[in-house]
C-alpha positions, 0 to 999 in steps of 0.5 A: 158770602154772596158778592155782586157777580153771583148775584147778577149771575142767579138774576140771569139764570132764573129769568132763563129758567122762568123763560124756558119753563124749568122753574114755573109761576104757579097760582093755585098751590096744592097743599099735598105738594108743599106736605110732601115737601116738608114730610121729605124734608123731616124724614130727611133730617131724622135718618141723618140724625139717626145715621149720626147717632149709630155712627153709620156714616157720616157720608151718609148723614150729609147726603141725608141732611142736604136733602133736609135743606133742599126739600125745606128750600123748595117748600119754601120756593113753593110757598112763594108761588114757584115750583122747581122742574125736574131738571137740573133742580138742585141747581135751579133751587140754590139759584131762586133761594139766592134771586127769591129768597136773599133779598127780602130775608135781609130786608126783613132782618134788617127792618127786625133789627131796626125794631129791636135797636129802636126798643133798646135806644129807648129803655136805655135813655130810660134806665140812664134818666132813673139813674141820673135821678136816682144819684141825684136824689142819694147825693142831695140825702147824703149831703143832708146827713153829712151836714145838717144831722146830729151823730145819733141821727147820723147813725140811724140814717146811715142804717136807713140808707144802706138798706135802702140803696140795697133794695134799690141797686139789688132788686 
């Protein structure tokens, strides 16, 4: 996990890096560049797959797959609106997905759970109240049949009520 002081530490390095220009603010994307990311990075995945399933080398199948990341990172970084130089860039990537990246995929996850635990909150009171409802009236029923019916009622009602409650409970 990323603690206070690497944080701080990626700020400082990229506003370097914008500084001395190995990382550059770019307007006008080229969708040429962004596919050669996302292709490099497929064809990346697939030969570490593949290097996996003929057990070839796992060595290789990690270097396969770091590539995979790094070329679907730097995408990413370049959706955004940045390009990666070319030097130091596997460094320069990790540190603008910790300072680019890291603090609106928390945001968004966090305001994505919010939704859900409100949506949730909700059906729960709902499900709570039609059960709380539903005890009460089969309370109310049982009392009926317990007190104020006659035997053979009784047996007819009991038959009634246990399909219904099956229904109700199994559905």
């Amino acid at each position: 996990m990323l603690d206070e002081k690497r944080i701080k530490e990626a700020r400082a390095n990229i506003e370097r890096y914008l500084r001395d220009g190995m990382i550059k603010k770019i307007k006008d994307k080229n969708e040429k560049i962004l596919e050669t990311f996302i292709r490099n990075s497929d064809e990346s995945l697939i030969l570490a797959e593949n290097i996996l399933r003929n057990n070839l080398s796992n060595l290789w199948a990690i270097v396969c797959s770091y590539y995979s990341m790094y070329y679907i990172a730097n995408a990413i970084l370049y959706i955004r609106g940045y390009k990666i130089g070319k030097e130091i860039s596997h460094q320069i990537t990790n540190e603008a997905l910790i300072f680019f990246i890291k603090e609106n995929l928390e945001r968004q996850i966090l305001e994505e759970y919010q939704e859900v635990r409100e949506e949730a909150e909700e059906l729960a009171k709902i499900e709570s109240n039609e059960m709380i409802e539903n005890f009460e009236k089969e309370k109310e029923k049982r009392a009926k049949f317990q007190y104020e019916t006659t035997e053979i009622v009784k047996g007819v009602k009991q038959k009634l009520l246990l399909t219904e409650l099956k229904n109700l409970y199994l559905k």
